[in-house]
N, C-alpha and C positions, 0 to 999 in steps of 0.2 A: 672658502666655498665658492663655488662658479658653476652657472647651468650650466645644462650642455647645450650646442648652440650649432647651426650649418653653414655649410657656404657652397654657392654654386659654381663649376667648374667649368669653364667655355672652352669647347675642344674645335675641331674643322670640322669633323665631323660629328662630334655629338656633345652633347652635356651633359656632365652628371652632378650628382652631388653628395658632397663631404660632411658627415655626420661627426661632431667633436663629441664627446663624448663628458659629462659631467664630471667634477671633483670633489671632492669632500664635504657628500650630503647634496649638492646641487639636484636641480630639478633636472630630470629629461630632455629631450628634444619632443617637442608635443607635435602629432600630425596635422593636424587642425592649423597650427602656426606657420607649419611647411607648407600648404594649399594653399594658405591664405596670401601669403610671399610669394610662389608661385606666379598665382594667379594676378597681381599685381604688379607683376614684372611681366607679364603675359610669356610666362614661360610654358611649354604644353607637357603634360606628364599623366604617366597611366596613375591613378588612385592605386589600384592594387600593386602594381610592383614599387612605387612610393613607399607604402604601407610596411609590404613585403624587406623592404630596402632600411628601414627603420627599425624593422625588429630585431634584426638580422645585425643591426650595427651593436644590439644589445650587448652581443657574445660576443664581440671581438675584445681582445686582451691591450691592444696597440692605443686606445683609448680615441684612433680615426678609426671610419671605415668610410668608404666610396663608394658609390655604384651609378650605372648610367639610365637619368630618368629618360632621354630621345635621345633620336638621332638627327638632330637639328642641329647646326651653327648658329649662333645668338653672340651680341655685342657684349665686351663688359658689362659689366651690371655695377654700379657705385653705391657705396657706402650710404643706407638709409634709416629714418627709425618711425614710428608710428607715435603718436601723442595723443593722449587723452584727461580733458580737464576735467577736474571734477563739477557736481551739480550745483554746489557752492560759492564755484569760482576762487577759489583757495588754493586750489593746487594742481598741478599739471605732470604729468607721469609719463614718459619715453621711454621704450624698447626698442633699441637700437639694434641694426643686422648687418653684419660685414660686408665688403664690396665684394664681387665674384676674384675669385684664383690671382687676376692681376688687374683687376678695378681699381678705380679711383676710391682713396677715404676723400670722407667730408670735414669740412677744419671747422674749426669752434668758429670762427666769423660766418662764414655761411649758417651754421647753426640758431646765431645770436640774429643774423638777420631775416632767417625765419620766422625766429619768435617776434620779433618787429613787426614783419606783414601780417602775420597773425593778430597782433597788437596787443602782444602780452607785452608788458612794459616794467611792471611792480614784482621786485621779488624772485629774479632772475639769479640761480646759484651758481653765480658764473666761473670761482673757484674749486667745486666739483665736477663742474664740465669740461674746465683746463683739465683738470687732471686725466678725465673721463678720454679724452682726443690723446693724452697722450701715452695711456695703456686703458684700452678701450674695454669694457664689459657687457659683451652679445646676448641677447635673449633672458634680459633682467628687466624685471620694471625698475625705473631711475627715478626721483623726486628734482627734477630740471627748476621748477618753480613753485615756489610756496609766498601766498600771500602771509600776511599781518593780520589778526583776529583781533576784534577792539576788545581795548580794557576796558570791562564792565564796571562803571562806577558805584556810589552807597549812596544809599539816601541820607539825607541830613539827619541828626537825632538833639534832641535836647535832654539834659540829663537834669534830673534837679536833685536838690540837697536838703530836702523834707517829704515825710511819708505823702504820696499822692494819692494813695489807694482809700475807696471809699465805704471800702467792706471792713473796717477794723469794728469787732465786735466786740461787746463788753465779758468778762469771765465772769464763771459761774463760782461762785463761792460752796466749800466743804459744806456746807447746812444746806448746800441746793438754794439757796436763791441766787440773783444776779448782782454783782459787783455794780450800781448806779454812779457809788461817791469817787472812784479811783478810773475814768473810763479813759485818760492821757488821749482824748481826741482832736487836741488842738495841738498843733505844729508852732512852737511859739519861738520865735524870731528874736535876734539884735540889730540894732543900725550898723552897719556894714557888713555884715554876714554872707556868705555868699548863698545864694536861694537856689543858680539855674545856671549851667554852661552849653552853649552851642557848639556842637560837632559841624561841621559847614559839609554840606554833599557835595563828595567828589563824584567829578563831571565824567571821570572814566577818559579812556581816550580812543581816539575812532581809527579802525581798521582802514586796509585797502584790498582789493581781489587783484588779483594776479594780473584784470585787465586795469588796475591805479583808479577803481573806482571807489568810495569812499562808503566806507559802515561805518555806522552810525552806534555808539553804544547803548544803551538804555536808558532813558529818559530817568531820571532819578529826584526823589521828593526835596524839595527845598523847602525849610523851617525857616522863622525868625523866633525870639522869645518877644516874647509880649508878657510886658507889665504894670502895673498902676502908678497914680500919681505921687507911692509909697515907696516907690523900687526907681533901683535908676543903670541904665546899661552902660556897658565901659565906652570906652571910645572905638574900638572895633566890632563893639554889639554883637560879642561873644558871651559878655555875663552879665550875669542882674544880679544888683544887690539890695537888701535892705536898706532905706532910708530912715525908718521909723524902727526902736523898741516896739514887737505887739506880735501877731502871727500872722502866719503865712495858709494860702491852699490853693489850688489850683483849681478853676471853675471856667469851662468851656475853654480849654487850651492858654488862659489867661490867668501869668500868677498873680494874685490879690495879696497887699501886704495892709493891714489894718489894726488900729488900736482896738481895745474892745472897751467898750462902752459898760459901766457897772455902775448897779441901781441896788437898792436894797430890796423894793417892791415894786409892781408896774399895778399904780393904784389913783385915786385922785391929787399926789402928790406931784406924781410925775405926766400923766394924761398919757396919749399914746404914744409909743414912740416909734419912729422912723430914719434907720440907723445908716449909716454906711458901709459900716463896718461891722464886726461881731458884736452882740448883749451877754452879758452876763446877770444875770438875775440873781440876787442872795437869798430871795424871799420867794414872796408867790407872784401871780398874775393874777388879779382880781377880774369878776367877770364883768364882759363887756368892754375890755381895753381888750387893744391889739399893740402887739411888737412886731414888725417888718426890721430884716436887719437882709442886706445882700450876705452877709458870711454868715456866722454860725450863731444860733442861740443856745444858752445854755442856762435850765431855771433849777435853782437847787431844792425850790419846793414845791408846791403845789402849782396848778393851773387850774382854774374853774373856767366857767363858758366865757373864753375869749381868743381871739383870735391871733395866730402868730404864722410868720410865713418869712422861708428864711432861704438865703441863695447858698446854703450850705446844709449843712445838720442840724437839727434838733434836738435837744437833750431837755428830759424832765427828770429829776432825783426822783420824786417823791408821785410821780406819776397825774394824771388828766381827767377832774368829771368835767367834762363839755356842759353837762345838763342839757343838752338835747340840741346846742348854739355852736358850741366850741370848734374851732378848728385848728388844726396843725396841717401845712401848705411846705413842703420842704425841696429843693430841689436835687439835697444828697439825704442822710439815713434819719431816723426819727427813730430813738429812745428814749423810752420812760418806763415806769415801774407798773403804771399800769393805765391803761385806758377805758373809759365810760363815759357811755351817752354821747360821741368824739368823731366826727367826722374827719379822717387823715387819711395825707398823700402824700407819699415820699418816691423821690427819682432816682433810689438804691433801695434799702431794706428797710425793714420796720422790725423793731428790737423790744419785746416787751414784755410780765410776769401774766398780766390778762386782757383778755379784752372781751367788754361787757356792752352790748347793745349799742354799737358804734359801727360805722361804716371807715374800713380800711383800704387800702390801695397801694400797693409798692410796685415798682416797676423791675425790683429782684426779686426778693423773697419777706414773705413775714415770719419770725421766730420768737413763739410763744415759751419761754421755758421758764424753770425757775419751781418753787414747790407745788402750786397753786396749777400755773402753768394752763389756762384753760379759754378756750373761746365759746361765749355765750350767746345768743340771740346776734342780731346782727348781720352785717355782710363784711366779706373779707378776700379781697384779691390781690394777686401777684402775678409777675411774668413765669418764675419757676419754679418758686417751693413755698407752702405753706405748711411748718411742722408745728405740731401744737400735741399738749401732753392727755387732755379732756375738749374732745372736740361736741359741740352743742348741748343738750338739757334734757334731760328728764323730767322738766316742765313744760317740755313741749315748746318752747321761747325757737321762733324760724331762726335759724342761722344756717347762711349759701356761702359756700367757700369757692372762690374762680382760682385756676390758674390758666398758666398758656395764655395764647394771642387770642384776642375776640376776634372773632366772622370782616368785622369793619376793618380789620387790618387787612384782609388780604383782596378786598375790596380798593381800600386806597393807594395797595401796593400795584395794583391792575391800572389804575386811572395814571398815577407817576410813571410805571411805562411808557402808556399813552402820552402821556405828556414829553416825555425824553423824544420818542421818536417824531412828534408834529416840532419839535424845535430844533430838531438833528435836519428836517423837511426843510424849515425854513433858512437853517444856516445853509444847504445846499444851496440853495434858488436865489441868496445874496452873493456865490462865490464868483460865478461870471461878472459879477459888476467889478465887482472889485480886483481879479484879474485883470480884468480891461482898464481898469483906468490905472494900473501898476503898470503894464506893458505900455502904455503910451507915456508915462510917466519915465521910464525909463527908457525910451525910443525917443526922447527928448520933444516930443510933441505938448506944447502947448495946450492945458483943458481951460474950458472958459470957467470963469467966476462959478454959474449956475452949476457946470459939469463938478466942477472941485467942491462946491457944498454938495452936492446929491452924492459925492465918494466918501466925504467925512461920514454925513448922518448915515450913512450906509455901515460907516466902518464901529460907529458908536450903536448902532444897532446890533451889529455882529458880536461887540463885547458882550452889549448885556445877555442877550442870546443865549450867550457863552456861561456869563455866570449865573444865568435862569436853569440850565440847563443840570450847571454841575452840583446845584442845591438839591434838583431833583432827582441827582445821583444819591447824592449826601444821602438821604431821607429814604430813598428806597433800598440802598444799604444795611438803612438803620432798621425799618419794617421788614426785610430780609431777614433780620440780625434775631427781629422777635420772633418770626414765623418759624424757623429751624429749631429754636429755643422751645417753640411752644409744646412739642411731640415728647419731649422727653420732661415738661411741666409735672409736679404730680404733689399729692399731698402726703403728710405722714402724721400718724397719731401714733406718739408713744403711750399712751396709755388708754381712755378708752373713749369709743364715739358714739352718740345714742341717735336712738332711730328718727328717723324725721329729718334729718341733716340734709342734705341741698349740695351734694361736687358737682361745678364743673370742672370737665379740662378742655380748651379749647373750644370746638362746637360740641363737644358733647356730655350731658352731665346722667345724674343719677341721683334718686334717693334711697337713703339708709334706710332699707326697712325694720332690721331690729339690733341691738347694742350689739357690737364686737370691739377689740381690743388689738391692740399693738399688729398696726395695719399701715399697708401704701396704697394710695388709689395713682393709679397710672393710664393712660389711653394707651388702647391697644384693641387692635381688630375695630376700629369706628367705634367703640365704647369705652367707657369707664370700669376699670376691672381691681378690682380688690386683691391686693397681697399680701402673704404675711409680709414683716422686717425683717 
């Protein structure tokens, strides 16, 4: 394939010009191309018989045609091309145009040292262009120069070799209650075991434009693993392993490797305990002792009013009367068989057969199931689902079911802006300093004692700054993470809800004016709206 392409013809008396005419598929001779050259060579020519002179080359058979655009004598005309770089700076594209009848060509050295004054330097396909000068291709756009596109690198990843996930929920047994005694919630470890491997972030590798100036790939996430005084990394701080028999969980990006502590009762035998690691309870919790454990508690009997607060999950067999004291404090999921009189917080779900005159709070969801399956007087909130099978009383006993973000989220999520942008303020108005005493630092100038302390505290101001800043990102991230969460919050009653109940969702709630049955309550339209399931 080859366009078709012209040349201008320098006669004593006049000029014309020679129309080639395209081969196999090629484009035309475009008019617009032929002015533009033209006029560039300040050659003079009528528009109309130009025009005329081009259509006319259409029909000829000989694949030239000729004809005379003046009657002026003009100098050779040399071998030229037009270049245009892209917006990128990636890449540079020539359309080259022959020299007149007996013009000079132009040689790949002149060529190459155009592209020089230009100061295209990176990327020059100097191989294509030899070829290009020595059977030449007119009236094509050419790729002369193409930069380098940087490799985009990967973020670090860490992979681990134990369930991390903190939504594993207990099954519901054939008879409809809930499975308490088999709920395999602990990740239980050996000493050597491998727990965690580090994928390391590749850095990617950096570009250059066509004028050799440097891009830059994308910044990419850098990990390390982090582990306790139970776990120990290799010597290239690629893997953690177990040091201890006991289990493993992962608790704010930090793997925890821990014995677990087992007790038959937590009673006046043993007084309160304060663990480091996981409890295992055989017995009950007597009221008025507390269990604190950083990892998981797990009680196979009863708890009466006392207190337990756990850097992991909560597990009761045989379920919680508070008696009106009790707490359960968790910072991942909380299941028991059942709760009353039980003030509980969980920083994932809440997993349980009922709940009677207790205040709840999860920051996923609460899941009432199991035969009984019902919520009683009381309050009870979540970020995004509260399903329950008998939702309030027929006794009239108040129970307010929340979900979605409260009002004060999006309040604190206003202020944390506020705050990003007066410390984004502040980093500006320290950068002059510190430019300056880097540029003098590097100009080899001399700062005095006082100068060099006022650049430090300046430079340890800038850090903290830095990481005040990106906590306020962190955090407003996270209150982002609940707000979007909150719109699609909603409740569900599988079986039935009686009048007097209390939803909210978000800012807006409603009361059940008389019993209905297998229902979702959802915001929509600024209210709380009833649907069938």
């Amino acid at each position: 394939m080859r366009n078709g392409y012209f040349q201008i013809v320098c006669g004593e008396k006049e000029t014309s010009l020679k129309i080639f005419l395209p081969e196999e598929g090629g484009k035309p001779v475009r008019i617009r191309e032929v002015i533009s050259y033209l006029t560039r060579n300040g050659v003079d020519f009528d528009t109309t018989g130009l025009n005329k002179g081009i259509m006319d080359s259409l029909g000829t058979t000989t694949g030239e045609y000729q004809f005379v655009i003046n009657n002026k004598h003009y100098n050779e005309v040399r071998e030229s091309y037009q270049m245009q770089v892209s917006q990128d700076k990636m890449l540079a594209i020539a359309r080259f145009y022959p020299p007149s009848l007996n013009g000079e060509r132009m040689t790949a050295d002149e060529f190459f040292n155009d592209l020089e004054h230009k100061k295209i330097k990176f990327g020059i396909l100097k191989k294509g262009l030899i070829k290009f000068f020595e059977n030449p291709v007119y009236c094509a756009d050419m790729v002369v120069v193409k930069g380098k596109l940087p490799r985009h690198g990967k973020d670090a990843s860490i992979e681990y070799f134990f369930e991390t996930n903190l939504c594993v929920k207990p099954t519901l047994k054939e008879d409809g209650s809930v499975d308490f005694f088999n709920l395999n919630t602990i990740n239980h470890c050996k000493e050597g075991e491998l727990l965690a491997r580090l994928h390391p972030a590749d850095l990617g590798d950096p570009g250059r434009t066509i004028y050799d100036e440097k891009i830059k790939p994308r910044d990419v996430k850098r990990l390390s693993i982090k582990g306790d005084r139970n776990s120990v990394l290799s010597d290239d701080r690629l893997e953690l392993k177990a040091k201890v028999d006991g289990h493993v969980s992962l608790v704010d990006g930090m793997v925890f490797v821990s014995n677990v502590l087992e007790v038959e009762n937590v009673d006046n035998a043993t007084g309160n305990i304060d663990y480091d690691g996981s409890v295992k309870v055989n017995g009950n919790v007597c009221a008025n002792f507390s269990v604190k454990a950083r990892g998981d508690i797990e009680v196979r009997g009863v708890v009466e009013g006392a207190y337990l607060e756990s850097g992991g999950n909560i597990i009761i067999v045989r379920g919680m009367n508070g008696m009106g004291k009790g707490v359960l404090k968790a910072e991942g999921n909380v299941i028991a068989k059942f709760l009353e009189n039980s003030k509980v917080s969980a920083g994932g779900y809440v997993s349980t057969e009922s709940i009677l005159h207790s205040e709840v709070m999860a920051d996923s969801e609460v899941i009432v199931s199991g035969r009984r399956g019902f919520i009683t007087g009381g309050k009870v909130s979540a970020a995004h689902l509260v399903q329950v099978k008998t939702l309030g009383s027929s006794m009239g006993a108040a129970t307010v079911i929340e979900v979605g973000a409260d009002p004060s989220v999006k309040i604190r999520l206003l202020e944390l802006q506020q705050q990003i942008i007066d410390k984004e303020k502040e980093l500006e108005s320290l950068k002059p300093i510190l430019e300056n005493a880097a540029r003098k630092l590097s100009s080899g100038i001399q700062l005095r004692p006082e100068q060099m302390e006022f650049a430090r505290v300046t430079l340890e101001k800038e850090k903290s700054l830095k990481r005040e800043r990106d906590v306020c990102i962190k955090k407003m991230e996270d209150l982002q993470t609940i707000l979007n969460a909150s719109n699609s919050a909603k409740v569900e009653v599988t079986g039935e809800v009686y009048g007097g109940t209390r939803i909210s969702i978000a800012d807006v709630s409603t009361i059940i004016k008389g019993n209905t049955h297998y229902c979702r309550f959802i915001k929509e339209a600024g209210d709380v709206k009833m649907v069938p399931l």
